[in-house]
C-alpha positions as CSV (number, residue, x, y, z in Angstrom):
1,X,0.0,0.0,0.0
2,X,1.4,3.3,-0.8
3,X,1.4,6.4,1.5
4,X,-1.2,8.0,-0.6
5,X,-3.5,5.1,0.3
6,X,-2.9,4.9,3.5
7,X,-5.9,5.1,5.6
8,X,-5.6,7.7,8.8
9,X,-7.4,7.1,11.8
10,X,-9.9,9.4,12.3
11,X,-9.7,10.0,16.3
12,X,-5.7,9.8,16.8
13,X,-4.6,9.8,13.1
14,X,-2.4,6.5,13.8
15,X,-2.0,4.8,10.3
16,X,-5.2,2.1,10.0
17,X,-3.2,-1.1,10.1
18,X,-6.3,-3.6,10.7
19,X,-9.3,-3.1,8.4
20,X,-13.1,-3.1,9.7
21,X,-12.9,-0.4,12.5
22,X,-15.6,1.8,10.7
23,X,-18.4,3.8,11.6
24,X,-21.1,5.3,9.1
25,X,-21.7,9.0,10.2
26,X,-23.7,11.9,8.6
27,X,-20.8,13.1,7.2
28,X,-19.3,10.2,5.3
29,X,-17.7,6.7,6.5
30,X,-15.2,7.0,9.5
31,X,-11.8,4.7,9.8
32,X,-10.2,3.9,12.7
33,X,-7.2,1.9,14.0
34,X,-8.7,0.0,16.9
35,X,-11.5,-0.7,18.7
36,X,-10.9,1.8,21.5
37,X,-11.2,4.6,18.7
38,X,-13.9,3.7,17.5
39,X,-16.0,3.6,20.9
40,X,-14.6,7.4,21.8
41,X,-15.3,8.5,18.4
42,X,-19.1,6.6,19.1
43,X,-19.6,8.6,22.6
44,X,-18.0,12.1,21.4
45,X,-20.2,11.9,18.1
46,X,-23.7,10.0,18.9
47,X,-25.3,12.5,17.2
48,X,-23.7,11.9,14.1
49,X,-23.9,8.4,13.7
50,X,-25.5,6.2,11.6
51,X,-27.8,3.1,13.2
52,X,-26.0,-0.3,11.9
């Protein structure tokens, strides 16, 4: 993968190492690099996301 297509996480920016830590929000899909990211993200942001 190149460093153009290299995914940053969206809460810390850490480089996404480990696919399918992703959230559907109002604004467009969110990536993340681990779980823990994506549950902050969740709580800071329930308002902008997307039922599963």
């Amino acid at each position: 993968m190149s460093e153009e297509e290299k995914k940053l996480c969206d809460l810390c920016q850490l480089t996404v190492e480990i696919s399918g830590f992703t959230l559907k929000t109002k604004t467009g899909e969110k990536n993340f690099c681990c779980e823990g990211c994506k549950g902050i993200y969740e709580m800071l942001n329930e308002s902008d996301v997307l039922p599963q």
